[in-house]
C-alpha positions in Angstrom: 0.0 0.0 0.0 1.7 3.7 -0.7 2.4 5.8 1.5 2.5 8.8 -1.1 0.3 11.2 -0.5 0.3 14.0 -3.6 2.0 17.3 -2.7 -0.9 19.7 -1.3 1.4 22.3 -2.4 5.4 22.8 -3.9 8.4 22.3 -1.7 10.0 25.7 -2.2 12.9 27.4 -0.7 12.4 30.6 -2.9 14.7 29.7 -5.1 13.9 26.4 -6.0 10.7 24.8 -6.2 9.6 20.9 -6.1 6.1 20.3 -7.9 4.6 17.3 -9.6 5.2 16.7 -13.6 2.6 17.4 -15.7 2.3 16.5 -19.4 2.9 19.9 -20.8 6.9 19.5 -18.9 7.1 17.0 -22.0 8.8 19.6 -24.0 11.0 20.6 -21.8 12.1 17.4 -20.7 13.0 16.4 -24.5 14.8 19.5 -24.9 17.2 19.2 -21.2 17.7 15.3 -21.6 19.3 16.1 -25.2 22.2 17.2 -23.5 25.1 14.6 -23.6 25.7 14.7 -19.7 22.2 13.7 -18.9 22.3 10.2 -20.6 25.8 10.1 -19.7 25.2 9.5 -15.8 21.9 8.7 -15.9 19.5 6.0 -17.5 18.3 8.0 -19.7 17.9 6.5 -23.2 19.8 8.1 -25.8 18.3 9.5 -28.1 15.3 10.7 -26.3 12.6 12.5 -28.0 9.2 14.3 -26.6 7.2 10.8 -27.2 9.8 9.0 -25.1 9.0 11.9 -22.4 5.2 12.1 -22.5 5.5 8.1 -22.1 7.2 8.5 -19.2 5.4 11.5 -17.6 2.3 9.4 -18.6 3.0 6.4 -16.4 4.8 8.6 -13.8 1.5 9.1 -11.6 1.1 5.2 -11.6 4.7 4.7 -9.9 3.6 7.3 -7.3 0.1 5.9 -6.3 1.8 2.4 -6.1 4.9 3.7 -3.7 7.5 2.9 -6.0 8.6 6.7 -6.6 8.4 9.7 -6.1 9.5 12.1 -8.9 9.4 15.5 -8.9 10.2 19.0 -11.6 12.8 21.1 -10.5 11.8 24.6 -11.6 12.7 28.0 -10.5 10.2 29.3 -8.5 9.7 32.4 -9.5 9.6 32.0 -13.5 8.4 28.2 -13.1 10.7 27.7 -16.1 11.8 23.8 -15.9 16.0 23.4 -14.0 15.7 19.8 -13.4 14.1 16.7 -11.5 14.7 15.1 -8.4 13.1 11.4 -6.9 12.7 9.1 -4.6 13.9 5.8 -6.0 13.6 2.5 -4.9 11.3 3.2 -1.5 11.4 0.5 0.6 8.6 1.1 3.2 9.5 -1.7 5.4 12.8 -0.2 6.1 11.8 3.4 5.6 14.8 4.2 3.2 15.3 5.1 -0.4 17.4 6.4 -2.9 17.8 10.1 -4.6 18.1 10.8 -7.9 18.6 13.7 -9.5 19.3 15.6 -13.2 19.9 19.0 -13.7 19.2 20.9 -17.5 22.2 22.4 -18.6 21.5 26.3 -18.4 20.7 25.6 -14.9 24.2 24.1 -13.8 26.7 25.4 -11.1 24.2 27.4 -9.0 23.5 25.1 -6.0 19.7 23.9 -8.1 20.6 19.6 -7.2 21.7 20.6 -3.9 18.5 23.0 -3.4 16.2 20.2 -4.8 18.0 17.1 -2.8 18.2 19.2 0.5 13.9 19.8 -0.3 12.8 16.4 -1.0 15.1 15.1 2.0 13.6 17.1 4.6 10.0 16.2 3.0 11.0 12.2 3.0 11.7 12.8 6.3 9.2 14.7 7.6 6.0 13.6 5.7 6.9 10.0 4.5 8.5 9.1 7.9 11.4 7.4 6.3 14.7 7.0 8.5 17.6 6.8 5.8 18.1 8.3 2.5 21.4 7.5 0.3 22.2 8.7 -3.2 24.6 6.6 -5.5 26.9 8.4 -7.9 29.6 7.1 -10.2 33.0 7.4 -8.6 33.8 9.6 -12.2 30.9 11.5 -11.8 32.7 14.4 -9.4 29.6 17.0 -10.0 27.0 14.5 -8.3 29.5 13.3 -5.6 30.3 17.3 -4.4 26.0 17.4 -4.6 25.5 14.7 -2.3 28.0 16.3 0.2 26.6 19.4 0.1 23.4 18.4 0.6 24.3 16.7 4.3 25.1 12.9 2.7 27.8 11.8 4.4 30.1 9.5 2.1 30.0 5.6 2.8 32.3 4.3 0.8 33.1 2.7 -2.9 30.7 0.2 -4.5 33.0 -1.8 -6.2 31.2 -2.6 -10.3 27.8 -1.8 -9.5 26.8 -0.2 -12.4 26.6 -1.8 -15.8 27.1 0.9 -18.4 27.2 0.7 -22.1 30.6 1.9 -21.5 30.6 -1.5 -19.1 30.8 -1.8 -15.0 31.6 1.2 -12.7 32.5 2.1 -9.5 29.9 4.5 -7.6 30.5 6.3 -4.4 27.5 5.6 -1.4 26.5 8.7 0.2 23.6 8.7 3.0 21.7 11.3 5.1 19.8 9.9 8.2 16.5 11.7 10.0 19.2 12.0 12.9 21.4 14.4 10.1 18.1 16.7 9.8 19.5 18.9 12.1 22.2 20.0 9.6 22.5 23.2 7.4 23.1 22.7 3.8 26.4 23.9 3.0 26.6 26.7 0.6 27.0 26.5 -3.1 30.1 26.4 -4.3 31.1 27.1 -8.3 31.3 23.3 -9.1 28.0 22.4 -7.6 24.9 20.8 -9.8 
């Protein structure tokens, strides 16, 4: 049974805001996942084109209802223009824990939007979905992501030895977590390098 409950209203920190996808982001999407990097460190098929994005914004209601995800736009929340997306992966209830995931368009890079968006939906997990531990998994190459997860109050775990298959083949990835315990932690500030 989920424990998802649709947002009432965005997560916002004035800067950043956290809102459910709607169709219309379809566009958008297309356009941000065209960049190189996106596909690079994500699962993002390449190529991706607006139909492959309206079928995934399409079935993305279904993952939330059954507690399997929660994914979430990124956009600035003033102009409401689309910076990224941020989820919930892999929930497991019975454990109260799940993973973050995160992609940020490129135009929106190097101003602290990931580590906005991750330090927004970990409070929320936290707070609303009552879930204890939160981890994010990055490829050990993948120095942008890794500086996110630090700045966003994950604490590095430790190297996950080939646990990603690539096209490229296996990788390393770096384990970071953030505990409830942790929420009392201030996100650190933004540096140049940050997603």
């Amino acid at each position: 049974m989920s424990k998802l409950i649709p947002l009432r209203e965005p997560l916002s920190d004035g800067v950043v805001s956290l809102r459910p996808w709607h169709l219309a982001d379809a566009p958008a999407v297309a356009a941000a996942c065209q960049d190189p990097e996106i596909p690079r460190w994500t699962r993002v098929p390449t190529p991706y084109t607006e139909a492959d994005a309206c079928e995934w914004l399409e079935d993305e209601p279904h993952r939330w209802h059954a507690g399997e995800s929660a994914e979430l736009a990124v956009v600035n929340a003033i102009s409401g223009d689309l910076l990224g997306a941020v989820a919930l992966l892999a929930i497991h209830w019975e454990d109260r824990r799940a993973t973050i995931g995160y992609w940020v368009a490129a135009e929106a890079r190097r101003r602290g939007v990931a580590r906005r968006a991750v330090w927004l939906l970990s409070d929320w997990a936290f707070q609303s979905l009552d879930l204890v531990r939160l981890q994010i998994i990055a490829e050990a190459e993948n120095v942008a992501s890794c500086r996110v997860a630090e700045a966003s109050g994950f604490v590095p775990e430790g190297v996950r030895r080939q646990y990603l298959m690539t096209k490229q083949g296996s990788r390393d990835c770096l384990s970071f977590s953030r505990v409830r315990d942790d929420m009392r932690l201030e996100p650190k500030p933004a540096t140049p390098t940050s997603a």
